[in-house]
N, C-alpha and C positions, 0 to 999 in steps of 0.2 A: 592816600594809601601808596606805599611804595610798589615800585615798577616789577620788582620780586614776591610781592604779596599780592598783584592783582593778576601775574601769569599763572601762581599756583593755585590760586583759587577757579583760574579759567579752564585748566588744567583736569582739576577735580571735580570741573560740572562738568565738562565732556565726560570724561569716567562717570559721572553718575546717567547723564543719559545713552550713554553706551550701554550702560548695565542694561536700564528700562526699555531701551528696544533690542535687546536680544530676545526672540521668541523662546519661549518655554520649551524645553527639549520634549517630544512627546513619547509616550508610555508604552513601554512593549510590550507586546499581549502574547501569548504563544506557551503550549503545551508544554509539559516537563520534560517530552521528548525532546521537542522541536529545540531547549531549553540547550539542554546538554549536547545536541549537535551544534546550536549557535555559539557556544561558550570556550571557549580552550585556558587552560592550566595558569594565563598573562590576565583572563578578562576577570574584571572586577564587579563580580554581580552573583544577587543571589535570588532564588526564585519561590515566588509566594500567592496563591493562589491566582496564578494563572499570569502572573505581572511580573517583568522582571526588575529585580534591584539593584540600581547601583550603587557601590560603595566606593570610598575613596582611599588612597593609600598611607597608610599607618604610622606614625612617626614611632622615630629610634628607639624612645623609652618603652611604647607600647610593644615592640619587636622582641627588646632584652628582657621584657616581663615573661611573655609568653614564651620566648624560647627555656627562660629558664622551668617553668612549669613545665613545658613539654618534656626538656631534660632529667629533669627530676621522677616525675609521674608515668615516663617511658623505663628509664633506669631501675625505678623502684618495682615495675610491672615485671619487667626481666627477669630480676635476682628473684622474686616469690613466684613468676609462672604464673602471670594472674590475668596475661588480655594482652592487647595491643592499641597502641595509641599510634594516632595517623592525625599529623598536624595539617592546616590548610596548604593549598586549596586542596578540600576534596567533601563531595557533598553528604549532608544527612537527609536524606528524604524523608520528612514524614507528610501526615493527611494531605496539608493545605499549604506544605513549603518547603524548598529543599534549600539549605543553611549551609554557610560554612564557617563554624565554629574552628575559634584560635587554638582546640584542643579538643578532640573526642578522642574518647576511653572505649574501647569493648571487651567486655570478660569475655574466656578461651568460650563459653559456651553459649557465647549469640555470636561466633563467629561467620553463623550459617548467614548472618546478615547482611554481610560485605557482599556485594556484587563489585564488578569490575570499575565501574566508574563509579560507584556511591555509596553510602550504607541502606539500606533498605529499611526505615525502622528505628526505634531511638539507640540512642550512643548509651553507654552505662553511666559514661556522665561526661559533661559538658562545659567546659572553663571558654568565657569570652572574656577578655580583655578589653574595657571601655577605652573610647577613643571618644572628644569632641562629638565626632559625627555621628559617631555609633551611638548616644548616650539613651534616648527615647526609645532605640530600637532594640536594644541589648534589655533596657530595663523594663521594658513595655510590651512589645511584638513577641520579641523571642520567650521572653519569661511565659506569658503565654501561651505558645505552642509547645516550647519544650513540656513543660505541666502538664497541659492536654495528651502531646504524644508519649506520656510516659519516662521521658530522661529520669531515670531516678536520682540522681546528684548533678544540681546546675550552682558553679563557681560566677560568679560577678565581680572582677575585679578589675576597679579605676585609679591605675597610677595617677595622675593630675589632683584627686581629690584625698589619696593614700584612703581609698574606701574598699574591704572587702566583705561580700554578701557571699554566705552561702546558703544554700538551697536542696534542702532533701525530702523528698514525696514522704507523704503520711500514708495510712492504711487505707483513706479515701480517694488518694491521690492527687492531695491539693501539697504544692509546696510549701514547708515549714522554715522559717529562718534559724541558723544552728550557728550560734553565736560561739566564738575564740572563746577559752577558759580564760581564768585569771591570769594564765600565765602567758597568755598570746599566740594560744597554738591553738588551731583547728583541726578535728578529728572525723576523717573521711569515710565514711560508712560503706562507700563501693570497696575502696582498697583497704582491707581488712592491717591492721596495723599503721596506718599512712597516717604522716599527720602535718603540719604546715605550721611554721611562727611564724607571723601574719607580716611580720615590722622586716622580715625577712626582702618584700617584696619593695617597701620604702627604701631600704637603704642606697646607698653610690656612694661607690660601686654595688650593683647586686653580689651576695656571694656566689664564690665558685660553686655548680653542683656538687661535684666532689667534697665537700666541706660538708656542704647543706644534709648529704646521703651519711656521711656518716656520724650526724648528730642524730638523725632522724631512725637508722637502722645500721648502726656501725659493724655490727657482729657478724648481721646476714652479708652486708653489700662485704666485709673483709673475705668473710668465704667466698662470696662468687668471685671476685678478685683471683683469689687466690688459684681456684678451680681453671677459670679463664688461661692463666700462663702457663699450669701445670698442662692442659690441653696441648698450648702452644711450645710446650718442649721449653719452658722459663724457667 
């Protein structure tokens, strides 16, 4: 074996028992209070039945995904006057965890829900952006708490796999899967008119919001446009 094949291989077994004797990070335990005092605005965690969790930090694409939803779904809330959207960090408490979802939505009349640090209560709907790390927990944990607490529209959307899941409670309040039409667009039952081409969110570049707003509601977002400059003396 050469003198370069037997350092990298020596190399890579220190790395691996480096790995095996690093102790296991252990487990924070601690009230919702105690949660939100330990926590500030940089920490990356979220809290669930009594345990806190860490999460890791998000790559580019997962970032230009959600921003652009944010964009979009704030934009669109605006021009109809229909709620507020409050991107992370910022937490949704329900029963047994308090989340920080890549997007919560609240209509003007659960506004009573917002407290100062968190939402108190479910979001009117909920878009997480799969990440590698987030994949079990986006599709697994949160899908069932969000169901349980009531979210009535939960978004699941995995750039890496160009997969999107959406999710709307039934009359029993179990979520239902609500499949893109023929044509590739999905139709949001919170935001009354709103609607999503799914291939929208594959593409690269992502489209401009501005583009995206006025395929989707050209007439209304041109009025509010228009309303906006006449405001500003345009």
């Amino acid at each position: 074996m050469a003198i370069a094949d037997t350092n990298k291989t020596e190399e890579l077994r220190r790395q691996l028992l480096a790995l095996l004797s690093t102790p296991p990070q252990p487990e924070l335990h601690m009230s919702y209070e105690e949660f939100l005092d330990w926590a500030d605005e940089d920490t990356l965690a979220e809290w669930v039945d009594g345990k806190v969790i860490m999460t890791s930090p998000a790559s580019v694409r997962h970032q230009l995904v959600a921003k652009l939803l944010q964009e979009l779904v704030t934009t669109f809330a605006n021009v109809h006057t229909l709620g507020l959207v409050i991107p992370p960090p910022f937490q949704m408490k329900l029963a047994t965890s308090g989340r920080e979802p890549d997007l919560l939505f609240i209509t003007t009349e659960h506004h009573d829900r917002l407290k100062k640090a968190r939402l108190e209560g479910p979001a009117d709907l909920v878009v997480e952006v799969i990440s590698p790390e987030s994949f079990s927990r986006d599709r697994g944990e949160k899908y069932s708490e969000y169901e349980a607490g009531g979210v009535p529209e939960y978004w699941l959307i995995d750039p890496d796999r160009e997969v999107a899941e959406f999710y709307q409670l039934d009359a029993r309040g179990r979520y239902q899967l609500v499949a893109a039409d023929a044509g590739d667009i999905y139709r949001s039952r919170v935001l009354p008119s709103f609607w999503l081409r799914v291939g929208w969110l594959w593409q690269d570049p992502l489209p401009e919001m501005e583009q995206a707003l006025l395929e989707i509601d050209g007439d209304a977002y041109a009025a509010f446009l228009r309303e906006r400059l006449r405001r500003a003396g345009l």
